[in-house]
BAFI-3210 file (N, C-alpha, C; in Angstrom, 3 decimals, decimal comma, padded with zeros to 6 digits):
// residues 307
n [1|2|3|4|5|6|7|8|9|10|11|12|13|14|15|16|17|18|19|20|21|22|23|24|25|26|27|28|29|30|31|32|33|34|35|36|37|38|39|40|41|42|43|44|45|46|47|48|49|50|51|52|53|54|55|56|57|58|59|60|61|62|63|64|65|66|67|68|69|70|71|72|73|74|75|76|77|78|79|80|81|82|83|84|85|86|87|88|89|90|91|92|93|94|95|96|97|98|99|100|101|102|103|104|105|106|107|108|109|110|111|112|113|114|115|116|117|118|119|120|121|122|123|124|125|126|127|128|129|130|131|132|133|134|135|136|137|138|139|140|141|142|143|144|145|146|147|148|149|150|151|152|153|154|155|156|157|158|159|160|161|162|163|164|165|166|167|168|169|170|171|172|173|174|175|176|177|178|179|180|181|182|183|184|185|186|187|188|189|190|191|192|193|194|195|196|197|198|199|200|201|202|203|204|205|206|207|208|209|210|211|212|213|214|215|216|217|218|219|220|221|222|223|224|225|226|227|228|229|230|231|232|233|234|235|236|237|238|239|240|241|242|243|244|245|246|247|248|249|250|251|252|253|254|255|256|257|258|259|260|261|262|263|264|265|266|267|268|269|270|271|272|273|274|275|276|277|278|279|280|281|282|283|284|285|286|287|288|289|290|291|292|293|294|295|296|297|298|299|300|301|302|303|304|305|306|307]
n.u [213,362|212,407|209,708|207,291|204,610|201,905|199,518|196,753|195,090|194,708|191,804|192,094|189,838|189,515|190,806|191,256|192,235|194,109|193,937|191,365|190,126|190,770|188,953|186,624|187,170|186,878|184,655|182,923|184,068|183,622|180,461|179,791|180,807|179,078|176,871|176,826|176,712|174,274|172,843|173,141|172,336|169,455|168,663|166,402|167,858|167,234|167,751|170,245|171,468|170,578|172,146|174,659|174,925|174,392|176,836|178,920|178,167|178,764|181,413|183,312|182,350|182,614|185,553|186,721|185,462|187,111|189,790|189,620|189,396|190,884|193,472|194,063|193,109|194,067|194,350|192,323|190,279|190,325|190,122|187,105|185,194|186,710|186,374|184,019|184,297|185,675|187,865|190,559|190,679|192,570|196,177|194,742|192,273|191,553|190,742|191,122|190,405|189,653|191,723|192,202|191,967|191,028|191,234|190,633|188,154|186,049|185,535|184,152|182,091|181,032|180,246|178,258|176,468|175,463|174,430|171,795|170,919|170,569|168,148|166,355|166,247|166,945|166,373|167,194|169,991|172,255|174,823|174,749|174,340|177,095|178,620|178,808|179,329|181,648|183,767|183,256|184,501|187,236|188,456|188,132|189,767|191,811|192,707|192,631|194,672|196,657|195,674|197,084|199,337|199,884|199,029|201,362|201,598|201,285|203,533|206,594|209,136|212,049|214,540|217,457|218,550|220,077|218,214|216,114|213,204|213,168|211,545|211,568|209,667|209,367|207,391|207,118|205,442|206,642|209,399|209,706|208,359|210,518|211,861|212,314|210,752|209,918|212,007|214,012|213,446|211,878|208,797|206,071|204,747|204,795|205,510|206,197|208,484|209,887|210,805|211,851|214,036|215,273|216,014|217,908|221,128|222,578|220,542|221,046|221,821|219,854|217,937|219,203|218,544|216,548|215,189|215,256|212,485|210,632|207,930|204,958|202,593|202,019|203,238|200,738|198,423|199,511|199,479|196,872|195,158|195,323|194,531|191,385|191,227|191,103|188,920|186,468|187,699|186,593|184,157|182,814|183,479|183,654|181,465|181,654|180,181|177,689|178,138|177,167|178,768|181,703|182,544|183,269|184,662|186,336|187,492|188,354|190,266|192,395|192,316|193,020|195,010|197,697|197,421|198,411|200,996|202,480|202,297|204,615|206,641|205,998|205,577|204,777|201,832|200,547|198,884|197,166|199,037|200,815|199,494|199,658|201,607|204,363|203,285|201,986|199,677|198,051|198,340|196,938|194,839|194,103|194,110|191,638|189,515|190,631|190,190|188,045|186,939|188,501|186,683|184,220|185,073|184,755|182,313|180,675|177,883|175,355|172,227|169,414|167,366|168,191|169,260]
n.v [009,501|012,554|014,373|015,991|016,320|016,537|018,909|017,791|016,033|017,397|018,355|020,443|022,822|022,436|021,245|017,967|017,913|015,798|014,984|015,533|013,346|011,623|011,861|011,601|008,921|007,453|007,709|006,712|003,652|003,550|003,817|001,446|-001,047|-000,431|-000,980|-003,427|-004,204|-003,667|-005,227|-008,008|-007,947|-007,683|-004,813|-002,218|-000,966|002,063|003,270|003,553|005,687|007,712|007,493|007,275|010,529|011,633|010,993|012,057|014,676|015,013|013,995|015,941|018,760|017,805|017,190|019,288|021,484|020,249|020,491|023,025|024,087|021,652|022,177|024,931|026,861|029,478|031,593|031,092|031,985|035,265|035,119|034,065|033,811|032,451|029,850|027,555|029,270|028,877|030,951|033,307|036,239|037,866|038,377|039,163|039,073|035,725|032,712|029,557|027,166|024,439|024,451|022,787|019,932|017,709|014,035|013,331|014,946|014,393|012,145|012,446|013,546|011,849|010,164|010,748|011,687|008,893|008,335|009,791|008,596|006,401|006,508|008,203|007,261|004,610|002,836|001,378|-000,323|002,010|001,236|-001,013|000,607|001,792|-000,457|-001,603|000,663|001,604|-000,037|000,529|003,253|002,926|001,836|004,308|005,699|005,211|005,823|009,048|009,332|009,040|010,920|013,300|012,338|013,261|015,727|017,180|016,823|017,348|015,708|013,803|013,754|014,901|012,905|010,555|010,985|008,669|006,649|003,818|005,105|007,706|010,450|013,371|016,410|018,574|020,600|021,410|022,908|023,750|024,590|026,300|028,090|029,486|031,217|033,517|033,616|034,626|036,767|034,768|033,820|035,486|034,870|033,519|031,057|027,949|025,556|026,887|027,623|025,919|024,834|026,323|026,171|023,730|023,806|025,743|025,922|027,298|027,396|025,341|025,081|025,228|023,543|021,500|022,103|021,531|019,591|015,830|013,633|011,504|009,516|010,262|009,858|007,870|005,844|005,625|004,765|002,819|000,894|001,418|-000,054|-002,703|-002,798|-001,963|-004,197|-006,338|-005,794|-005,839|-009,033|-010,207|-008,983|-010,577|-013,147|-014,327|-014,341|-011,789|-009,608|-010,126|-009,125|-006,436|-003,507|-004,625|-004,632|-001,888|-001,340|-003,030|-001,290|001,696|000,971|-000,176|001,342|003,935|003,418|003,035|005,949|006,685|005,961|006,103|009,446|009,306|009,755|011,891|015,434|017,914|019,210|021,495|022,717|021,512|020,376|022,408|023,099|020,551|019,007|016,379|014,538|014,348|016,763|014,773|012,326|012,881|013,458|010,866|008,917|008,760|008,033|005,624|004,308|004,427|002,012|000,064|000,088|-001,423|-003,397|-004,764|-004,593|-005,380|-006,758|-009,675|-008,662|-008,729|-010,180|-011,854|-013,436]
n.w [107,453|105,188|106,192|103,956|102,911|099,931|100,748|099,894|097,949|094,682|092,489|090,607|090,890|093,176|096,752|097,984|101,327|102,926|105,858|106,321|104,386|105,854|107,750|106,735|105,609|108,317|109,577|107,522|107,508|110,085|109,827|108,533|109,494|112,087|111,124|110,206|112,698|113,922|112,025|112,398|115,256|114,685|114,749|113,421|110,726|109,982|112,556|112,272|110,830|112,525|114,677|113,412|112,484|115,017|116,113|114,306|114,873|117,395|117,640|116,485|117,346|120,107|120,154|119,325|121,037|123,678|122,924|123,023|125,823|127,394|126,227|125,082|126,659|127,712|125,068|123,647|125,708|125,803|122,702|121,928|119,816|118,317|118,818|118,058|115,049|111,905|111,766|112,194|113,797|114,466|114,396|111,543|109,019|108,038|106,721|108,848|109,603|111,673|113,665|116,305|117,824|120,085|121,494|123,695|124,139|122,616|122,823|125,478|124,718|123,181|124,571|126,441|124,584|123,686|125,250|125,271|123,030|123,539|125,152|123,612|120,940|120,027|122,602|124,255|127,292|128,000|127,873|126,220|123,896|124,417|124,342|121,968|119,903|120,462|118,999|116,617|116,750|117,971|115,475|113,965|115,373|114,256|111,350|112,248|113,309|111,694|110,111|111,627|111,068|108,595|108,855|110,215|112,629|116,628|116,890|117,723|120,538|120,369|118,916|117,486|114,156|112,768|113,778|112,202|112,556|112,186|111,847|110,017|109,911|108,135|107,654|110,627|113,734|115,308|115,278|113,221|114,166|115,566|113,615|110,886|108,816|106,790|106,364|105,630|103,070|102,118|102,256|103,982|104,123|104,803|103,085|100,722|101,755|102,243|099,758|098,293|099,967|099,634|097,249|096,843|097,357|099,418|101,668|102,260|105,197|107,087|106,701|107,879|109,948|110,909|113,035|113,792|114,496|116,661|115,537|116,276|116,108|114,434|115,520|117,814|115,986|115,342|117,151|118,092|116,445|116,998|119,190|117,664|116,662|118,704|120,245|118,041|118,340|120,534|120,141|118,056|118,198|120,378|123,718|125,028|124,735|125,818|128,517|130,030|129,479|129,229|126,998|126,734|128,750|128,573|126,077|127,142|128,823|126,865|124,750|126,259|127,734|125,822|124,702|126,957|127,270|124,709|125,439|126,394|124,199|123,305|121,908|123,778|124,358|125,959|128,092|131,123|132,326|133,516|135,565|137,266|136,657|136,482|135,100|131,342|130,065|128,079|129,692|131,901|131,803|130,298|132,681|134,268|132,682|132,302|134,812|134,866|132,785|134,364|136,084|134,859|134,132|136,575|137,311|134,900|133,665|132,618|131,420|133,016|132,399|130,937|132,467]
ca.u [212,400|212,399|208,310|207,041|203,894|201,234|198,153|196,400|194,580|194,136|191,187|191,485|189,152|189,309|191,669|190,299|193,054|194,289|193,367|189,678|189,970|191,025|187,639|185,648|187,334|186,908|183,235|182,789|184,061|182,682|179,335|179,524|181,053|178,036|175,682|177,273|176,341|172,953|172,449|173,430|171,577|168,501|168,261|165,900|168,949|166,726|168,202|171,435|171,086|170,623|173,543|175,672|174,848|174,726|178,024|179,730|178,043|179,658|182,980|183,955|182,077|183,513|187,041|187,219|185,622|188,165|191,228|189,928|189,601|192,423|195,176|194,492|191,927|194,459|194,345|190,461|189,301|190,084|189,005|185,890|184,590|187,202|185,777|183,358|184,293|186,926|188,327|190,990|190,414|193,649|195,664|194,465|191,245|192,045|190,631|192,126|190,282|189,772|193,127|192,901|190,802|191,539|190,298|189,828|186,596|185,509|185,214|183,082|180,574|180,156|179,626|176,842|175,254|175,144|173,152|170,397|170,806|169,515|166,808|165,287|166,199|167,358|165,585|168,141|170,883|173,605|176,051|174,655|175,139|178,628|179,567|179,385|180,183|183,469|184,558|184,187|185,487|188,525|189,043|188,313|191,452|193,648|192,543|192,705|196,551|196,944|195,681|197,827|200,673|200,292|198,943|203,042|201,246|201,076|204,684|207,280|210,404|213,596|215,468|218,708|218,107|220,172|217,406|215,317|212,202|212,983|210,718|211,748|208,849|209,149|206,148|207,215|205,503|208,293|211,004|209,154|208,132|211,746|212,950|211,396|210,382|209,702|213,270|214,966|212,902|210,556|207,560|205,292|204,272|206,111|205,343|206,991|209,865|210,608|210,686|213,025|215,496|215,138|216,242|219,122|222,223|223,068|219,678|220,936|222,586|218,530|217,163|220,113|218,880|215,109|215,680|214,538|211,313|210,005|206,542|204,373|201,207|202,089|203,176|199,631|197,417|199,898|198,945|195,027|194,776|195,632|192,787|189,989|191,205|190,897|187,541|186,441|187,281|185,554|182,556|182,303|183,742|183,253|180,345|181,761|178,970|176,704|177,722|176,932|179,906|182,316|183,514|183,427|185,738|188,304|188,011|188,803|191,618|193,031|192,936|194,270|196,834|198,250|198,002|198,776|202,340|202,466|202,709|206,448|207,466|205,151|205,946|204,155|200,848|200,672|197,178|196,923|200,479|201,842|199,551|199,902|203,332|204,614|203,020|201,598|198,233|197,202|198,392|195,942|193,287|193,550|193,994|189,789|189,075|191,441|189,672|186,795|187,526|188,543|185,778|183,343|185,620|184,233|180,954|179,969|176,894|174,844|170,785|168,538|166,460|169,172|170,066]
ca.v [010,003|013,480|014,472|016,858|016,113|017,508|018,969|016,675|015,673|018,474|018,298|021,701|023,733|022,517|020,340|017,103|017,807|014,066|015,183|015,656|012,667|010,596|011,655|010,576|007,286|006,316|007,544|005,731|002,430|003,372|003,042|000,362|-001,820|-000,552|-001,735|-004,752|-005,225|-003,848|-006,451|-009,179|-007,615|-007,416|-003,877|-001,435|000,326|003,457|004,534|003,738|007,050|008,938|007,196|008,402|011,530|012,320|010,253|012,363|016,080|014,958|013,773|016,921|019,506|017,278|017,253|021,003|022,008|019,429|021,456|024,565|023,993|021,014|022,343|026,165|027,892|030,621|031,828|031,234|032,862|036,144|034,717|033,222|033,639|031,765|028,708|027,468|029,886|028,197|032,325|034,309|037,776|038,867|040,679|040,206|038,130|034,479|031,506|028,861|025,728|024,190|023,634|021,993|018,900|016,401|013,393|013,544|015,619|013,789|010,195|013,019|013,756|010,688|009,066|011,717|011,252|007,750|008,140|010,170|008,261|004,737|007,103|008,643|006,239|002,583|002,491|-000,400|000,802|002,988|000,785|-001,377|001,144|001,607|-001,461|-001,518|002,012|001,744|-000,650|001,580|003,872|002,294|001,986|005,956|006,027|004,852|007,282|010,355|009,665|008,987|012,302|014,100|012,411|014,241|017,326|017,126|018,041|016,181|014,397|013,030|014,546|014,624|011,681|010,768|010,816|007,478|005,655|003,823|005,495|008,998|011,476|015,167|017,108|019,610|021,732|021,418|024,352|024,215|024,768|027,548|029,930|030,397|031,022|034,203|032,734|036,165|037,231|033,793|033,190|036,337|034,267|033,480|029,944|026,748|024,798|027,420|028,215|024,350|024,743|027,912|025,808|022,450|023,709|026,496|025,511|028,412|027,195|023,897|024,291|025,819|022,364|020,443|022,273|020,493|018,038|014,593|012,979|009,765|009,958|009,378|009,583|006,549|004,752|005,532|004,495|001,382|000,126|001,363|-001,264|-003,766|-002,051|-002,424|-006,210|-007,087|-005,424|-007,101|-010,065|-009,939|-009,171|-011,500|-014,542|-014,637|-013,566|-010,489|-008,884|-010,475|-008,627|-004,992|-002,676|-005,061|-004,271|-000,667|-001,320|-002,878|000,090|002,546|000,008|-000,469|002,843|005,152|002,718|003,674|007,291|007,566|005,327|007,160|010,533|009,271|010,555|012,630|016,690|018,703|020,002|022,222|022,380|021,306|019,957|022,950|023,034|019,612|018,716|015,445|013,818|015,690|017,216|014,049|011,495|013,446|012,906|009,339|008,280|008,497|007,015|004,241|003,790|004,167|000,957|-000,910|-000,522|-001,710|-004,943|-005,723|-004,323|-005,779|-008,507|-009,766|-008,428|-009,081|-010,638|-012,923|-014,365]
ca.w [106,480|105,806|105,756|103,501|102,187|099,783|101,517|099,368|096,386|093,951|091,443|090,372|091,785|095,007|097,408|099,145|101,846|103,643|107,233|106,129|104,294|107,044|109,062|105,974|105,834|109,635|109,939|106,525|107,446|111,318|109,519|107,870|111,355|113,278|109,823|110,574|114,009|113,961|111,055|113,297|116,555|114,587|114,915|112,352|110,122|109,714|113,746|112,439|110,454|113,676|115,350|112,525|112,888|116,447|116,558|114,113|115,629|118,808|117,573|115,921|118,610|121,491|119,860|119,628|122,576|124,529|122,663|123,630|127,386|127,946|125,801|124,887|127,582|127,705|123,838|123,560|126,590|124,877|121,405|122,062|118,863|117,249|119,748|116,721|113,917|111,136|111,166|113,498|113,423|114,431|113,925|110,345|109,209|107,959|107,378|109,361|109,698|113,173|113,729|117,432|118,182|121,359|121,334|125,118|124,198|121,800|124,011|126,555|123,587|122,237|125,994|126,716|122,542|123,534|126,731|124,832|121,919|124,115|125,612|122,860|119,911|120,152|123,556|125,230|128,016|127,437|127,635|125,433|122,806|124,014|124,324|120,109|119,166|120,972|118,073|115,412|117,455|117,865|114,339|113,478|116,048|113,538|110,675|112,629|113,647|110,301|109,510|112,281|110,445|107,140|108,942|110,509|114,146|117,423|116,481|118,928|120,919|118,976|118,707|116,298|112,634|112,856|113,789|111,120|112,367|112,888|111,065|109,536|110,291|107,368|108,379|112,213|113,932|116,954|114,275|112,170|115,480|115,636|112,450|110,329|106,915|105,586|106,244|105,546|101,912|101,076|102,424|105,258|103,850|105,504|102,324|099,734|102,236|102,152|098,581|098,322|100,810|099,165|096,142|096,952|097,632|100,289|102,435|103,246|106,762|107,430|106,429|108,245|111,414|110,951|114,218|113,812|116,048|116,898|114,412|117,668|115,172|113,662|117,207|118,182|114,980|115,235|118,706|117,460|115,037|117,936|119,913|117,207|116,632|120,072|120,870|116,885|117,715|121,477|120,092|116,844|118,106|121,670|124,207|125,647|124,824|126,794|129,612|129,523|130,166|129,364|126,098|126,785|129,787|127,825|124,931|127,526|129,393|125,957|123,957|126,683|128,066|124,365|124,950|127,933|127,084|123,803|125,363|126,728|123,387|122,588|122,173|124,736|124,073|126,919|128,812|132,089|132,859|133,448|137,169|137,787|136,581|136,602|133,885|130,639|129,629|127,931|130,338|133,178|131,221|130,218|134,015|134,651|131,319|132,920|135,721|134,537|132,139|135,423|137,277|134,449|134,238|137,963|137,163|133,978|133,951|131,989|131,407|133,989|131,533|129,965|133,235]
c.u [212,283|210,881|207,899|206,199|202,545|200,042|196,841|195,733|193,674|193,234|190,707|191,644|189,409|190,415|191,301|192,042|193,104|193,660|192,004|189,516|189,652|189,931|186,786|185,821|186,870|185,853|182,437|183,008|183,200|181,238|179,143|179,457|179,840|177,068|175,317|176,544|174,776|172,208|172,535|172,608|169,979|167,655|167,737|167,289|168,622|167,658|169,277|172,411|171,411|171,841|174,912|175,461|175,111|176,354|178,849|179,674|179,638|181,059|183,538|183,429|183,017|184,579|187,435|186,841|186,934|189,557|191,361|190,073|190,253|193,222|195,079|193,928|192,909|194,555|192,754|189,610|189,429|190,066|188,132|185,350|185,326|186,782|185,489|183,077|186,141|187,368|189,492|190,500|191,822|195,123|195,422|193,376|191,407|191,501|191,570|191,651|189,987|191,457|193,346|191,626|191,323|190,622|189,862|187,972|186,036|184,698|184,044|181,809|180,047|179,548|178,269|175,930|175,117|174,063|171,702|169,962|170,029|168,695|166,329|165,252|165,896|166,597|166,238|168,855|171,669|174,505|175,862|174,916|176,558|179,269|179,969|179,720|181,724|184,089|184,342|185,190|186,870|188,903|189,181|189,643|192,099|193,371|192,677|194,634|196,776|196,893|196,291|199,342|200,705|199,907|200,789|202,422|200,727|202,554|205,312|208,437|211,562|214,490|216,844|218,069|219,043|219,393|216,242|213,801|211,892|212,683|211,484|210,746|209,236|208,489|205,787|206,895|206,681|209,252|210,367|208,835|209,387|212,497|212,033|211,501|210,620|211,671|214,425|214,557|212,034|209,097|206,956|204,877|205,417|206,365|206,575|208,470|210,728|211,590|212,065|214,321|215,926|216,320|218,120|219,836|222,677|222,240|220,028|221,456|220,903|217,785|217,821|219,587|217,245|215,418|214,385|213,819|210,345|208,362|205,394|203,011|200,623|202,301|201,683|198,520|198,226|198,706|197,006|194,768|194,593|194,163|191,642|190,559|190,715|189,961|186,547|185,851|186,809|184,292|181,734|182,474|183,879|181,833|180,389|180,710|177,933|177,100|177,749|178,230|180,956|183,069|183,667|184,521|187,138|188,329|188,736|190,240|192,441|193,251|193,565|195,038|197,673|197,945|198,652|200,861|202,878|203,278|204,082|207,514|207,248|205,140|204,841|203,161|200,143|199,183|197,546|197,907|200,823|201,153|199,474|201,036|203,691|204,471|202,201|199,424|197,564|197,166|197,362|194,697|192,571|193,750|192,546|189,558|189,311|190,749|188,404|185,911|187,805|187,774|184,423|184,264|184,879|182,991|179,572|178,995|176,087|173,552|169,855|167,661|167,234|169,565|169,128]
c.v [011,517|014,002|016,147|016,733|017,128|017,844|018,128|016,702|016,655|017,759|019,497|022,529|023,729|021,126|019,215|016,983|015,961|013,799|014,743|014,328|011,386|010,458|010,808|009,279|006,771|006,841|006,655|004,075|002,650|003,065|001,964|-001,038|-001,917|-001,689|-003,173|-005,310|-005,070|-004,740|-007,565|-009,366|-007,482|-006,224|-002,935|-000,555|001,906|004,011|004,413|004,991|008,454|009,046|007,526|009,877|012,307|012,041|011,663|014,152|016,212|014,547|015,339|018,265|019,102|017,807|018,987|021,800|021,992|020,541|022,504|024,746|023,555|021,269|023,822|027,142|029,223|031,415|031,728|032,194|034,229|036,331|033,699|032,833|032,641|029,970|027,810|028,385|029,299|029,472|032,402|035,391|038,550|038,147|040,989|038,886|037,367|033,490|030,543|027,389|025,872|023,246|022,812|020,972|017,988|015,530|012,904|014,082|015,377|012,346|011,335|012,950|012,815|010,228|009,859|011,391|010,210|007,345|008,872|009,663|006,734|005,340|007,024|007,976|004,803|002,147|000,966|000,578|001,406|002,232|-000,280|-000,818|001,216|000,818|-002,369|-000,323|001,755|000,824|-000,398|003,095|003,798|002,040|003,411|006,129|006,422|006,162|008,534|010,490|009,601|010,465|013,559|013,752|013,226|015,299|017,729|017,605|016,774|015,233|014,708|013,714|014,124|013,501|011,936|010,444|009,387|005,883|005,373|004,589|006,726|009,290|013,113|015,625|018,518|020,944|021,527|022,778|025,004|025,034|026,171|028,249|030,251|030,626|032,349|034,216|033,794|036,808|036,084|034,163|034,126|035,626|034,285|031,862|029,008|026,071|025,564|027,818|026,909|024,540|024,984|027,001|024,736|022,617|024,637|025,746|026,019|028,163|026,151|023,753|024,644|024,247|021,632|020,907|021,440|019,520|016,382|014,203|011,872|010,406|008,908|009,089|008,354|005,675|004,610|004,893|002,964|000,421|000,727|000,241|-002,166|-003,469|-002,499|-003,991|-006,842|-006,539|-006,330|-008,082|-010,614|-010,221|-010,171|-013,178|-014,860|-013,880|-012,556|-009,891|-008,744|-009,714|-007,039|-004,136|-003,413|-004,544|-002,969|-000,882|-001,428|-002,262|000,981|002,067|000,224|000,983|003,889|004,989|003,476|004,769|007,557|006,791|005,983|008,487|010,631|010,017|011,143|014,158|017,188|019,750|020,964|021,893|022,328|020,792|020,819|023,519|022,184|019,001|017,083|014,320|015,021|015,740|015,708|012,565|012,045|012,987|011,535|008,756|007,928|007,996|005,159|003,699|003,621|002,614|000,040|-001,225|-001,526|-003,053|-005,301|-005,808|-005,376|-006,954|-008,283|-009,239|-008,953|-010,339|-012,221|-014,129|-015,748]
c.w [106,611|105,009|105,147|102,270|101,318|100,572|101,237|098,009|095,420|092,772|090,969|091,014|093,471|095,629|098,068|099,905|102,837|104,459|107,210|105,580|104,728|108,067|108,059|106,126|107,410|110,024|108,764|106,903|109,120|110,944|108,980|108,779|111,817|112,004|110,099|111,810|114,209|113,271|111,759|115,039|116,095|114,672|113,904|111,742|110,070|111,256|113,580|112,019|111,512|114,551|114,685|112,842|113,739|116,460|115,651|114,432|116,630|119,280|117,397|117,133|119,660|121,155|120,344|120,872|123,715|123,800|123,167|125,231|128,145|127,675|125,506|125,562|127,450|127,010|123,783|124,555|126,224|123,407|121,272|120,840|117,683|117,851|118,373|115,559|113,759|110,844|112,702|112,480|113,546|114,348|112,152|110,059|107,870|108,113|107,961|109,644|111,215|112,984|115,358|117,415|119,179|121,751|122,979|125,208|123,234|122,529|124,861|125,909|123,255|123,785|126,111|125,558|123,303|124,310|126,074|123,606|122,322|123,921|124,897|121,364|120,042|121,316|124,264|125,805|127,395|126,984|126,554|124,026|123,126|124,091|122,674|119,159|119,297|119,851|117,035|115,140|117,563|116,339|113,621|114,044|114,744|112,431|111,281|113,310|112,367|109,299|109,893|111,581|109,304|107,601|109,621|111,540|115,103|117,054|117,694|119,725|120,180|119,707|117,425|115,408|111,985|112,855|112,836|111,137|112,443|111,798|110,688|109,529|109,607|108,068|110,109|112,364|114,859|116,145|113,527|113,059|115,560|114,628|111,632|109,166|106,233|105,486|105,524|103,209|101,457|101,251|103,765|105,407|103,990|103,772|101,188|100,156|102,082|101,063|098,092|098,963|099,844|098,083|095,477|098,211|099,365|101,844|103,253|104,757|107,616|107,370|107,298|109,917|112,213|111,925|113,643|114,912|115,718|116,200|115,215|117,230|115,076|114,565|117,731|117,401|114,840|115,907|118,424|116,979|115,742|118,965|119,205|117,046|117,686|120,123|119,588|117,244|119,303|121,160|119,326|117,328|119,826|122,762|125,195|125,783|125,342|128,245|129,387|130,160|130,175|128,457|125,758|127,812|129,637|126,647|126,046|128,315|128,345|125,391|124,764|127,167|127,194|124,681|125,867|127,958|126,216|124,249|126,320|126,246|123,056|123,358|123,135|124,236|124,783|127,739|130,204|132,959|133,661|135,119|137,755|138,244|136,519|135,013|132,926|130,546|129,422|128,396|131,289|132,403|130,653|131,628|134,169|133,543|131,851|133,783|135,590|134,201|132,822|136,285|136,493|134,293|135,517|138,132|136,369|134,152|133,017|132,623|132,393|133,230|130,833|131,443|133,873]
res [x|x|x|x|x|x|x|x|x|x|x|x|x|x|x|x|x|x|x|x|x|x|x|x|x|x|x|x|x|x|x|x|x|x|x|x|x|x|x|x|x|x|x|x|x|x|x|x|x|x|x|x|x|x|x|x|x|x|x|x|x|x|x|x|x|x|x|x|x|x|x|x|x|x|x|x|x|x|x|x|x|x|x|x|x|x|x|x|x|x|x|x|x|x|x|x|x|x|x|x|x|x|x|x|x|x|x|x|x|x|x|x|x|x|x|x|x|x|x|x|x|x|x|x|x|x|x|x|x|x|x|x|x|x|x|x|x|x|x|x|x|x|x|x|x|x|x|x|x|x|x|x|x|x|x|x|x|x|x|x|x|x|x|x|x|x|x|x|x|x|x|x|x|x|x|x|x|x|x|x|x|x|x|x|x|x|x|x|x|x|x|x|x|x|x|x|x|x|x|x|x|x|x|x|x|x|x|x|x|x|x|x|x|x|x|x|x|x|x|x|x|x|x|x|x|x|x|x|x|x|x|x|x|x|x|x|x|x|x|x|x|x|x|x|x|x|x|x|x|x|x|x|x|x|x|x|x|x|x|x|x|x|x|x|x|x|x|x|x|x|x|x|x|x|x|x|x|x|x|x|x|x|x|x|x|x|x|x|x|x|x|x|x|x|x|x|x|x|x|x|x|x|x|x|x|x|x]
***
């Protein structure tokens, strides 16, 4: 497949780009899941309001924090300001979006929201809230790989273009830092340089040099899907739930197994590897998630109250 998609759905004036889309959809159906369970737990909907909320502060804060400190501390610590501002300043001033988010620091935010979100809302333990966030959680997963696939970022190490699943990564940044658009095509823009190649004859050994890579996005938002099913159908059709910390144990068992297997093929996002070594940035960081996840398997019990 060779990928080269639009940024997304023009009406005009304005763009509803995919990426962005992809958060709407999986805090959209994430509310609706929890709706679900608080409907079934008997719980007032009005705090489900707040639990949206906090939940989606602390996704998007977490996320970006976590990028800036696990994968780019060295680029931020002398642009701080670009931390929480959608601008660089240099060397010429640009919007840019938040272009890094890791969902390492995202899982930190929400765990912490959740602990002040028992306290001072819902008023039951912690884990009781996380032992039903984590399964709409697990379904936002899948949307947000979904949205790293059409952003073409976060994809896989090069493989043969033989194989039925290898990806072209058009708007690969690896491939475009070494190549100078402006000199090749009169541009600066990946999208219009595509264009320019696509279309002239003379460009094509430039397109032929595009390497093919395992589309590790889509390996990950696979094995997601398998994640929210199994936590699902845990909670609906058996009494997992009854013990506290259970079905948080196997979210974190289950979803960063999958990353941390994932990042086998998965390109190198630099961070923290590079003083550890061995394994990458976002295998180090799903290890304690892991264990975490194993110890609440031995932990978990039911309510004092229930027993």
């Amino acid at each position: 497949m060779i990928w080269n998609p639009s940024e997304g759905i023009s009406i005009g004036f304005f763009t509803i780009r995919f990426y962005s889309l992809m958060f709407v959809i999986a805090f959209g159906l994430g509310w609706y899941i929890m709706k679900r369970i608080f409907e079934r737990e008997k719980e007032p909907i009005e705090k489900l309001d707040t639990l949206f909320i906090w939940t989606v502060i602390a996704t998007l804060l977490g996320a970006r924090l976590g990028h800036v400190f696990f994968y780019d501390w060295e680029y931020y610590r002398n642009h701080l300001e670009e931390i929480l501002l959608p601008f660089r300043f240099e060397p010429k001033f640009e919007f840019t979006g938040f272009q890094g988010l890791a969902s390492h620091g995202a899982a930190v935010a929400i765990i912490i929201t959740m602990y002040y979100y028992s306290k001072k809302v819902i008023q039951k333990p912690m884990l009781w809230v996380l032992d039903r966030v984590v399964i709409p959680v697990a379904s936002g997963a899948v949307f947000v790989r979904i949205g790293n696939f059409f952003n073409s970022e976060i994809y896989g190490h090069i493989t043969s273009g033989d194989h039925f699943y290898a990806v072209k990564f058009v708007r690969e940044d690896e491939f475009w830092r070494t190549h100078d658009l402006k000199q090749i095509t009169h541009t600066t823009n990946v999208k219009d340089a595509y264009n320019l190649i696509q279309n002239d004859p003379k460009y094509a050994d430039i397109l032929n040099q595009i390497p093919y890579r395992h589309p590790a996005q889509l390996y990950e938002a696979f094995a997601y899907v398998f994640v929210f099913l199994i936590l699902f159908f845990l909670y609906w059709k058996t009494k997992t739930a009854e013990k506290q910390g259970l079905l948080f144990g196997y979210f974190l068992i289950l979803l960063w197994s999958v990353r941390f297997v994932v990042e086998y093929v998965k390109q190198s996002q630099g961070g923290i590897e590079k003083t550890f070594g061995l394994l990458s940035t976002g295998q180090w960081l799903s290890i304690p998630f892991i264990l975490i996840g194993i110890y609440y398997l031995f932990v978990a019990e039911k309510p004092v109250e229930e027993i």
